[in-house]
C-alpha positions as CSV (number, residue, x, y, z in Angstrom):
1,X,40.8,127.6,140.9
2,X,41.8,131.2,140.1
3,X,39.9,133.8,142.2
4,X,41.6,137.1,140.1
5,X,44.5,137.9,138.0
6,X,47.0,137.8,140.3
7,X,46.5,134.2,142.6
8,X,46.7,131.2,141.1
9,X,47.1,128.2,142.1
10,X,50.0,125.7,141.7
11,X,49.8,123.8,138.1
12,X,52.8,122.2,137.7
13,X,52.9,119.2,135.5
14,X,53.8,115.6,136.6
15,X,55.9,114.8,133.9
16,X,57.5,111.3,132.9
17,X,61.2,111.8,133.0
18,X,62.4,108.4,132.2
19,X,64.3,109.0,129.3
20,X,67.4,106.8,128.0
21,X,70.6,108.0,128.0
22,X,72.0,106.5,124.2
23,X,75.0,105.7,123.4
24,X,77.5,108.2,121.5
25,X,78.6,106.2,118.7
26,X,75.6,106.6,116.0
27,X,75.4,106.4,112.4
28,X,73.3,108.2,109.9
29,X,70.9,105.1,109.5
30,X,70.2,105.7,113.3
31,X,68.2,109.3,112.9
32,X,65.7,108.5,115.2
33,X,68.2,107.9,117.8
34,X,70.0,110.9,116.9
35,X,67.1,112.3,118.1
36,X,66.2,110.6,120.9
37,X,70.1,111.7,121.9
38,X,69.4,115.6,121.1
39,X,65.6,115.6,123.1
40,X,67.6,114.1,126.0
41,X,70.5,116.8,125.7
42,X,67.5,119.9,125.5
43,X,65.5,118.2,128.1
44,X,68.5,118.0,130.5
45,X,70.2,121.5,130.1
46,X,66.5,122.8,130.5
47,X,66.0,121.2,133.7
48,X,69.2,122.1,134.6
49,X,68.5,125.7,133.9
50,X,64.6,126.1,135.0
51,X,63.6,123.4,137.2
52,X,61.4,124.5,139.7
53,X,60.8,127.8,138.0
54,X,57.5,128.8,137.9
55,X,55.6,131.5,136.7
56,X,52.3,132.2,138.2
57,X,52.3,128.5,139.2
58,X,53.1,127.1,136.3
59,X,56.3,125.2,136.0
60,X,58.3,126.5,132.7
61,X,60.5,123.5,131.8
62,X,58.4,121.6,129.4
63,X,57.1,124.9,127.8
64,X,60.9,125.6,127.5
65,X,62.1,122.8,125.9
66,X,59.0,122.1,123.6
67,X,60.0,126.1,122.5
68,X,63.2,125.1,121.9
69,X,63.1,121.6,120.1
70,X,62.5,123.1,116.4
71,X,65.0,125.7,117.3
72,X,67.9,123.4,118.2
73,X,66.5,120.9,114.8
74,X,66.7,123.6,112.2
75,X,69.9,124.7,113.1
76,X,72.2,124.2,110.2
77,X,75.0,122.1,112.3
78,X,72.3,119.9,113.7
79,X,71.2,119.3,109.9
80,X,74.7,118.8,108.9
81,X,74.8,116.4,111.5
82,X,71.8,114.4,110.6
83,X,73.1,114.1,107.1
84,X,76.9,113.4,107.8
85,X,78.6,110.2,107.0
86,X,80.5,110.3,110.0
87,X,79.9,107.5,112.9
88,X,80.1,109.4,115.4
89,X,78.3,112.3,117.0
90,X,80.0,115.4,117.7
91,X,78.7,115.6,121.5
92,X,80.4,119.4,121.7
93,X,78.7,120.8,118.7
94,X,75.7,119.5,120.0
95,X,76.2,120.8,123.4
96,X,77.2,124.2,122.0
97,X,74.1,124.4,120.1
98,X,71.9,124.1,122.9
99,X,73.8,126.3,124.8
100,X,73.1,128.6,122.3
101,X,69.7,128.2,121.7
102,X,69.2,128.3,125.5
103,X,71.1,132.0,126.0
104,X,68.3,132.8,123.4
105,X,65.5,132.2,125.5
106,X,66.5,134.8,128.1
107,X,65.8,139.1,126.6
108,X,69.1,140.8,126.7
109,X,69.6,144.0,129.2
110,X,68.3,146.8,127.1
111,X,65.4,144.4,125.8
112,X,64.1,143.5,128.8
113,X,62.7,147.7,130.3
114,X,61.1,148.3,126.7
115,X,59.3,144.1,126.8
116,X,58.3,145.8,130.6
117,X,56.6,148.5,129.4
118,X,55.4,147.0,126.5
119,X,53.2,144.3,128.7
120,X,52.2,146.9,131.1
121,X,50.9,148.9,128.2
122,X,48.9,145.8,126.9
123,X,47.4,144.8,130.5
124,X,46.2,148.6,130.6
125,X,44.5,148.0,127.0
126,X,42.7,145.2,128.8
127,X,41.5,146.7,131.6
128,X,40.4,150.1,129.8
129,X,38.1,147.8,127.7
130,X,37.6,145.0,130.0
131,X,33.9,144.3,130.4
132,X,31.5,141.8,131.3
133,X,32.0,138.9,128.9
134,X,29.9,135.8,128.4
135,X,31.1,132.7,129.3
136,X,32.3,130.3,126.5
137,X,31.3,126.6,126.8
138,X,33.8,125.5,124.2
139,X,37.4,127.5,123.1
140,X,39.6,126.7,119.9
141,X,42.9,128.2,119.8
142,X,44.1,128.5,116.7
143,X,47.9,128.8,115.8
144,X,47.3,127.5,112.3
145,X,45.1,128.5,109.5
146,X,44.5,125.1,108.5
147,X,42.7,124.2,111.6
148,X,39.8,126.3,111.6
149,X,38.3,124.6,108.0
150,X,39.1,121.7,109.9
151,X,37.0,122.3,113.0
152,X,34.3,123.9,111.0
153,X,32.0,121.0,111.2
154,X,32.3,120.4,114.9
155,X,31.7,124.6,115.4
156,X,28.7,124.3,113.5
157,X,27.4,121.3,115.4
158,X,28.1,122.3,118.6
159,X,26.5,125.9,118.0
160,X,23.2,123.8,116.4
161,X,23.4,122.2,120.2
162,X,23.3,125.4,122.0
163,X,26.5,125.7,122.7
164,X,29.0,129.3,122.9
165,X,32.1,128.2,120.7
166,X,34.8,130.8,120.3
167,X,37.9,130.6,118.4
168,X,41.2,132.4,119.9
169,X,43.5,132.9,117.6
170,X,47.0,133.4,118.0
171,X,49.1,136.2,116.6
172,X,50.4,135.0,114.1
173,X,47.6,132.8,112.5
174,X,45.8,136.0,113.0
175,X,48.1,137.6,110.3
176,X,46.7,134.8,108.5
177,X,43.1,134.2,108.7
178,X,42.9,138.0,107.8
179,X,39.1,138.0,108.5
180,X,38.2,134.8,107.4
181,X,36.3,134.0,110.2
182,X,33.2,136.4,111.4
183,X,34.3,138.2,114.3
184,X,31.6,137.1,116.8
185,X,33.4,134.0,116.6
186,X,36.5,135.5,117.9
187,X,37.6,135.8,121.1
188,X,39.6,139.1,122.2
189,X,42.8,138.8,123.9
190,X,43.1,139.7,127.4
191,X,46.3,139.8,129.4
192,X,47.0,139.7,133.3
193,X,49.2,142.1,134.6
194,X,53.3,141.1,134.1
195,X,55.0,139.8,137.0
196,X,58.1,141.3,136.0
197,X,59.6,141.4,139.3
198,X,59.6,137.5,138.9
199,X,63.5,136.5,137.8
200,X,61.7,133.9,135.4
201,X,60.4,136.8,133.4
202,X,63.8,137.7,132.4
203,X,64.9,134.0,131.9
204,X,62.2,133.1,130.2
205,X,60.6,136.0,128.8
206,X,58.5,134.2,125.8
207,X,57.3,131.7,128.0
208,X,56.1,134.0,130.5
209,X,54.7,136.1,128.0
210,X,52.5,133.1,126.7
211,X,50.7,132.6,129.8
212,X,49.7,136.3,130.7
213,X,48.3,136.0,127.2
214,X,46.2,132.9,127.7
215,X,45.6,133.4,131.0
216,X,44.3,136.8,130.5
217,X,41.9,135.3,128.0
218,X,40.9,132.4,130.0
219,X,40.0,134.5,133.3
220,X,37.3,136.9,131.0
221,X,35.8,134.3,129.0
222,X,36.1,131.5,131.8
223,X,35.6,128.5,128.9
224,X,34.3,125.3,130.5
225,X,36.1,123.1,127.6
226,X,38.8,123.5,125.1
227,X,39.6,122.0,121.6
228,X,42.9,121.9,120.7
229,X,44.2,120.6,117.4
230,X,47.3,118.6,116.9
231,X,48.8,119.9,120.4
232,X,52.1,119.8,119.8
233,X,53.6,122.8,120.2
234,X,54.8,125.3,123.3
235,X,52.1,127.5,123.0
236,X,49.1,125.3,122.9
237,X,50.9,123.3,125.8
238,X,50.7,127.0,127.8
239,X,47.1,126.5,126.9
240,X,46.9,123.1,128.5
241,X,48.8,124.4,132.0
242,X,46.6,127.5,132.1
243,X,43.0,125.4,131.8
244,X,44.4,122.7,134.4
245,X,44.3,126.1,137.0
246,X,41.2,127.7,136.0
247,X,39.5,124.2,135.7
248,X,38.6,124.1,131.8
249,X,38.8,120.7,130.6
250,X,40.9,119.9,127.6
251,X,40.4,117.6,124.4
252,X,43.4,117.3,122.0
253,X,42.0,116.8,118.3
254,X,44.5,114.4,116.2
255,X,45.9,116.1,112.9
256,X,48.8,114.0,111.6
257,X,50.5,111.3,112.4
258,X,52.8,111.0,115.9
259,X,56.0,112.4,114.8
260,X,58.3,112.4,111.7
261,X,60.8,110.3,112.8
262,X,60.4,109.9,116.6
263,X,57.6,111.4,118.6
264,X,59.5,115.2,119.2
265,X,58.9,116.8,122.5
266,X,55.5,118.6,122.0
267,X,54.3,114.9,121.8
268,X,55.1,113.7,124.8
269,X,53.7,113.5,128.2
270,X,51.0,116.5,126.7
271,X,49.6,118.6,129.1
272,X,45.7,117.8,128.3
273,X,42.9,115.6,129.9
274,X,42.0,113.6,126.5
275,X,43.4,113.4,123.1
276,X,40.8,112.2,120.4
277,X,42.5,110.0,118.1
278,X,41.5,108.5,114.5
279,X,41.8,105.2,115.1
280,X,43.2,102.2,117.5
281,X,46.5,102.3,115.3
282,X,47.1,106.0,116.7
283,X,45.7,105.4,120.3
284,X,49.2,103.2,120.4
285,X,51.2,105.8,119.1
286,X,50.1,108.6,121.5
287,X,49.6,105.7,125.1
288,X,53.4,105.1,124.4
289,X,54.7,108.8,124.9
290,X,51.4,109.6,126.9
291,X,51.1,107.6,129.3
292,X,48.8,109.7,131.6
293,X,46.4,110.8,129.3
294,X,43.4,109.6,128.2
295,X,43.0,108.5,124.6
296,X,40.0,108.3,123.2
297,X,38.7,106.9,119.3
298,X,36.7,109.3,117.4
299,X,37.4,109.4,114.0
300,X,38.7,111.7,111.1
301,X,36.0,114.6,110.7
302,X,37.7,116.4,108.0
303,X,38.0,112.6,105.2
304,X,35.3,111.9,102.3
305,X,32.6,109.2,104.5
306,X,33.2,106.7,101.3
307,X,35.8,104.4,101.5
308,X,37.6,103.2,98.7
309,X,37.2,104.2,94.9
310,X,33.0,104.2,93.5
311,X,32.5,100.5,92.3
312,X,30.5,98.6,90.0
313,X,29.1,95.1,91.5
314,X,32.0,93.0,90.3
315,X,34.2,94.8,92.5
316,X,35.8,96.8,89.9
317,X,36.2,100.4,90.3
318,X,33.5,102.4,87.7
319,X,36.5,104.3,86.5
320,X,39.6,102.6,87.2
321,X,41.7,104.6,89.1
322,X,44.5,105.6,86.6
323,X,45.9,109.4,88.9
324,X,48.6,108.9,91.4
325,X,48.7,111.9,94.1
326,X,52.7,113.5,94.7
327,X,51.9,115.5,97.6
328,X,54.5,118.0,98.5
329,X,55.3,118.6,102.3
330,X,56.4,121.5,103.8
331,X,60.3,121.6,105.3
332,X,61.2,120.4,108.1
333,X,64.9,120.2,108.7
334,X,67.0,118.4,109.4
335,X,64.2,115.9,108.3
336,X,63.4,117.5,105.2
337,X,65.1,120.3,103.3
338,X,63.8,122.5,100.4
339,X,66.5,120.6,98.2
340,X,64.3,117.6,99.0
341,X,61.0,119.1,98.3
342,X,62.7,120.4,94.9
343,X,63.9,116.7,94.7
344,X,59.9,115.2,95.3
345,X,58.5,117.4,92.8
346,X,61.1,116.7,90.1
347,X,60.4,112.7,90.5
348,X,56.8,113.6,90.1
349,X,57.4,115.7,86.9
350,X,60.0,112.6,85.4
351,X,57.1,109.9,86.5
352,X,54.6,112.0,84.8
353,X,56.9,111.8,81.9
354,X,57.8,107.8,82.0
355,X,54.3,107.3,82.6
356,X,51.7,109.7,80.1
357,X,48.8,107.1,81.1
358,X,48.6,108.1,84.3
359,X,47.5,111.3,85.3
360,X,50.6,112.7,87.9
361,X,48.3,114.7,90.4
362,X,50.7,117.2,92.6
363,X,49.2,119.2,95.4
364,X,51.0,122.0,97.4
365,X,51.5,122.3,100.9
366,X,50.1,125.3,102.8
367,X,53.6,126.0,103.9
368,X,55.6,125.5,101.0
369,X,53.0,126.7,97.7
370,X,54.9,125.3,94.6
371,X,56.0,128.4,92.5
372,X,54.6,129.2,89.2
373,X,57.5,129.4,87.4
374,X,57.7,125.6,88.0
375,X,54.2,125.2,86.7
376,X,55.0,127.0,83.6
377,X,58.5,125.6,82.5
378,X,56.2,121.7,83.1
379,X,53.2,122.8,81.1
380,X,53.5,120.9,78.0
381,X,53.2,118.1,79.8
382,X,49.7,117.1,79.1
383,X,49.3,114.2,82.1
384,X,50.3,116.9,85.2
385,X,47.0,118.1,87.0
386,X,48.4,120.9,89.6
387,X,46.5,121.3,92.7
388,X,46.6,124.2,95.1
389,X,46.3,123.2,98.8
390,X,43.7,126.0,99.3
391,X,41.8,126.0,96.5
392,X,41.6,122.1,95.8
393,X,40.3,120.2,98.6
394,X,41.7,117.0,99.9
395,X,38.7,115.3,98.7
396,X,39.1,116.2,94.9
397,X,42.8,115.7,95.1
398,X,42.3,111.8,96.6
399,X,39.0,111.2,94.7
400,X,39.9,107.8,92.5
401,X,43.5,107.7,93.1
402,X,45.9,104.7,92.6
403,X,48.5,105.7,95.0
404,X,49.6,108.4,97.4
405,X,53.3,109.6,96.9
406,X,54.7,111.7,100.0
407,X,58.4,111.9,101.8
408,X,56.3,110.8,105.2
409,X,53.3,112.8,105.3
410,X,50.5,111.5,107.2
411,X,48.5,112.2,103.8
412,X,49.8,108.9,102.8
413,X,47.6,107.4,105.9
414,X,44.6,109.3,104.9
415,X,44.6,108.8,101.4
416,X,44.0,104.6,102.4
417,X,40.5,105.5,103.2
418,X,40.3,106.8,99.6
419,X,41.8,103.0,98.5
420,X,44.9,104.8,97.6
421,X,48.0,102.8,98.4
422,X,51.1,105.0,100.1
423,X,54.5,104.9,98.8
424,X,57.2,106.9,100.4
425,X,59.6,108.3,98.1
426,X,63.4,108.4,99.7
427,X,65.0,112.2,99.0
428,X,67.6,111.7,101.2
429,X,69.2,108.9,103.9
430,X,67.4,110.1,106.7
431,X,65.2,107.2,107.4
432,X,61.8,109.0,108.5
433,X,59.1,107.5,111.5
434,X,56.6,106.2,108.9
435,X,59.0,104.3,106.5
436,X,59.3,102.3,109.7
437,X,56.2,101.3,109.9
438,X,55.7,99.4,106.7
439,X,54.3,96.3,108.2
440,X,50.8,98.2,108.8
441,X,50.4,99.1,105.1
442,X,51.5,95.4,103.7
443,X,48.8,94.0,105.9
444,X,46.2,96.1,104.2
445,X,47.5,96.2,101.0
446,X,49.5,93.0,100.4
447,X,53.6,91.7,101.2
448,X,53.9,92.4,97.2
449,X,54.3,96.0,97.4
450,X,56.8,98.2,98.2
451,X,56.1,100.9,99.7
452,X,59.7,102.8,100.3
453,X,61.1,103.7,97.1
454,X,63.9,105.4,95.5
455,X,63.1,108.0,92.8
456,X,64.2,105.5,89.6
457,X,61.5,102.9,91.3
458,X,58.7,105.2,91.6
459,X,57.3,104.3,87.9
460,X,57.9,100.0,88.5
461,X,55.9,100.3,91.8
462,X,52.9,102.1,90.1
463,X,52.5,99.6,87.6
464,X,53.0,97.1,90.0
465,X,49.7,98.8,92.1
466,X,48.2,99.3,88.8
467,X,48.0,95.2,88.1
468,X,46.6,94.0,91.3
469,X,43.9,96.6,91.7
470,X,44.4,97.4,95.0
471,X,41.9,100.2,95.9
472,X,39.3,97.3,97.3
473,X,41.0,97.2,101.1
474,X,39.7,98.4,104.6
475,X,41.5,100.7,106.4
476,X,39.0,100.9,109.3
477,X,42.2,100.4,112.0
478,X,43.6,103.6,110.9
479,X,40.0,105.2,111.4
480,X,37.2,104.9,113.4
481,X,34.8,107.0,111.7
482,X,35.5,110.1,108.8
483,X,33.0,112.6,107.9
484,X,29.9,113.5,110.0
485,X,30.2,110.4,112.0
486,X,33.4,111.5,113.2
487,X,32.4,114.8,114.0
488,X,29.4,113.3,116.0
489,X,31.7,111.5,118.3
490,X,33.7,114.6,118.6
491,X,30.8,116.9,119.7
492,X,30.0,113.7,122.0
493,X,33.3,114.0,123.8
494,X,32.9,117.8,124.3
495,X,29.5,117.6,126.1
C-alpha cells in the first residue's frame, strides 16, 4: 500500500511472455501473422530497451509497447507492407521502424529541462489546492467520449445504491466531453511530485508522465474500485498498475470485440483483477490472451432488452424487416484506410441504388463523421436514411433491420440481438479477425448464408436474407443479458 507520494511499493506485472517466433516468409493472406510477427519485434526491442525499468515501482515495458503498437501500425511502410503482394517480409524495414518509433519515446535534450519544469509546476498546482477529498467507492476513467453514455446506467445505479461514483477524465476526452457531464461527477487531477532524477523519466518520459497523473489522482481520492471500459490501451493499463499499489480493485467493462485481426497488445495479459464480458463466446476470446485474469459474464448494458424484430404470433415479423444497416468504422490502418471507408460507403450508396425496396440505413462513426457534401451529392436517392452516430442511437439505427453491413465492426455482433444478420463487406485483401470467425454466425443463422462478401455481392446476399426470414434466431451465446439486466450484474460485480 502507498503511505504518501513518494513510497510505493513494487507493482510490477507478471506478464506471459511466451510468444512465437513466426516464420519470415508470409503472404498478404497471412495479416494476422504479420502481426503476430510485428507484436513480437515491439515486444522484444522494448524488453530489450526497458526491462527492469521501473518508475515508482512500476515496471514500464508493457506500458511501452502497448504506447507504441498503433504507432508502429499506422506507419505508412507498415501499411504498405500489409497491403504488398510481395511474399516476403522486409525484416529491415520493420526493424527500422521500430527503431524509430522507439527513439520517439525518449524527450530530446532541450525538451527534457522545459517537461521538468513543466511537471514541477503542475505538482505545485496540486498541492496549493490540495485538500481534504472524499473517498470515491467507484472511479471511471474516461479516455473516450463514447464511454460515459455507455456507463450512464451503471452511474446512476450505483449512486441509487449509495455509492460515490466519479468519472476521471483524461485530457484529451476532456477536450471532448466539453461539460457534458456535471462537474460533481468529475474528479480533479492530482499529480505526485516528478522523479526526474530517475533515468526512466528521460527514456520514457510519457510513460512516466501517465503514472504521476493517475497516481496523483488515486492517492487524494483513494477509490476502493475502478471501472474501466474496453481496457485496451497504455493509459488505462497505467490505471490498472497504479490501483494494484494503492489496493483499488479493477473491473474491465467489454466494448467491442477482441481485436481486429489478432488480439493487439493492449489485449493481452491486461493489468486488471476481472474483465466483464458479454457473453461465453467472448470469455474465450479474452481466457486465451488473458490467462490470469478473471473473466466474468454480465451482459451488454448499453443493447435494446428485446431480442429480435416485434412479431406477430405466426412468427412473422409485424413489419417485415425491409432496412439493411451500412455502418461506417472509423480508420484503422494498416487494417483499414480512409480509401476503404470511402470504398464502404460507396457500396452502400450503389446497393441503395440496385435495391430501391430496401431502405439503405448508413450510420457514422464517432471517429470518422461522414461529410455533408457526400450526403448532398446522394440526396435524390429516396431509399438512403443517414444516421448520425451522436444524434441517432444504436437502438433506432438496428430497430427492424434485415442485416448489418460493416468492414469488421463488432456492430455486426450486436446487431444479432436485434435479429439482424452480419455481413462483412471485403474493401481490401487484408483478411480481418471476425471474417475468421464465420462458423459462429452460420450456426445461428444457417450454412446458406454468406456472410463475407465482395462489393458486387452485397445486393444477391440481401435478397438471399430477405427469402429465408432470418430475424427469428437466438443470439444468447454472444450475450448474457442487454439492457437493465446487464447493468444489474454489472453493479453486482462492483459491490
Amino acid at each position: 500500500m502507498i503511505m504518501n507520494s513518494q513510497t510505493m511499493t513494487e507493482a510490477g506485472s507478471e506478464r506471459y511472455t511466451d510468444t512465437p517466433v513466426l516464420p519470415c516468409k508470409l503472404t498478404r493472406e497471412n495479416s494476422r501473422m504479420l502481426q503476430e510477427f510485428l507484436i513480437n519485434r515491439i515486444k522484444t526491442k522494448v524488453e530489450r530497451r526497458f526491462l527492469n525499468r521501473r518508475y515508482r515501482g512500476i515496471e514500464l515495458c508493457q506500458i511501452i509497447e502497448d504506447k507504441m503498437y498503433w504507432q508502429v501500425m499506422e506507419d505508412p511502410d507498415i501499411e504498405r507492407l500489409f497491403r504488398s503482394d510481395s511474399p516476403r517480409v522486409d525484416e529491415e524495414l520493420i526493424d527500422r521502424v521500430v527503431t524509430e518509433k522507439m527513439d520517439q519515446v525518449k524527450m530530446g535534450p532541450l525538451e527534457y529541462p522545459f517537461r521538468v519544469i513543466k511537471d514541477i509546476s503542475l505538482w505545485l498546482q496540486t498541492v496549493i489546492r490540495s485538500k481534504k477529498r472524499k473517498p470515491v467507492d467507484v472511479v471511471i476513467p474516461v479516455n473516450q467520449k463514447k464511454y460515459l453514455s455507455y456507463t450512464e446506467k451503471i452511474v446512476e445505479r450505483l449512486e441509487q445504491e449509495g455509492k460515490v461514483v466519479r468519472y476521471y477524465v483524461f485530457s484529451k476526452a476532456r477536450r471532448e466531453i466539453n461539460g457534458e457531464v456535471d462537474r460533481n461527477r468529475l474528479m480533479k487531477e492530482h499529480r505526485t511530485f516528478p522523479a526526474f532524477w530517475n533515468p526512466v523519466y528521460y527514456l520514457a518520459a510519457s510513460a512516466c508522465r501517465s503514472i504521476d497523473k493517475v497516481l496523483g489522482t488515486w492517492l487524494a481520492y483513494q477509490p476502493k474500485k475502478a471501472l474501466l471500459v474496453e481496457g485496451d490501451t497504455s493509459i488505462l493499463h497505467v490505471v490498472g498498475f497504479v490501483s494494484k499499489a494503492t489496493g483499488c480493485k479493477t473491473n474491465c467493462l467489454q466494448w467491442g470485440s477482441i481485436g481486429t485481426s489478432v488480439p493487439k497488445t493492449g489485449w493481452r495479459n491486461m493489468p486488471f483483477d476481472r474483465f466483464l464480458a458479454w457473453g461465453e463466446f467472448f470469455r474465450e476470446s479474452v481466457e486465451e490472451y488473458n490467462p490470469d485474469i478473471e473473466v466474468r459474464t454480465v451482459g451488454h448494458p448499453n443493447l435494446n432488452a428485446r431480442n429480435g424484430n416485434d412479431q406477430n404470433d405466426t412468427g412473422i415479423t409485424v413489419d417485415s424487416p425491409r432496412i439493411v444497416l451500412f455502418a461506417v468504422q472509423k480508420i484503422m490502418k494498416p487494417f483499414i484506410n480512409e480509401d476503404d471507408l470511402d470504398r464502404f460507403i460507396h457500396s452502400a450508396v450503389e446497393t441503395a441504388r440496385q435495391m430501391p425496396e430496401f431502405i439503405i440505413r448508413i450510420r457514422s462513426h464517432p471517429n470518422h463523421p461522414i461529410p455533408d457534401e457526400i450526403k448532398k451529392r446522394h440526396a435524390h436517392i429516396s431509399n438512403i436514411e443517414w444516421h448520425d452516430y451522436f444524434s441517432a442511437s444504436l437502438d433506432e439505427s438496428l430497430k427492424n433491420t434485415l442485416a448489418c453491413v460493416t468492414i469488421s465492426s463488432t456492430l455486426s455482433l450486436e446487431a444479432m440481438n436485434y435479429g439482424a444478420v452480419p455481413v462483412f463487406l471485403k474493401v481490401n485483401d487484408i483478411k480481418l479477425y471476425l471474417h475468421d470467425i464465420g462458423h459462429l454466425f452460420k450456426n445461428i443463422t444457417g450454412n446458406r448464408i454468406r456472410h463475407v462478401a465482395e462489393p458486387d455481392e452485397i445486393a444477391d446476399i440481401i435478397s438471399t436474407i430477405a427469402e429465408k426470414n432470418l430475424n427469428n434466431f437466438e443470439a444468447g451465446y454472444l450475450f448474457k443479458e442487454t439492457g437493465d439486466a446487464a447493468v444489474n450484474n454489472i453493479v453486482a460485480e462492483l459491490k
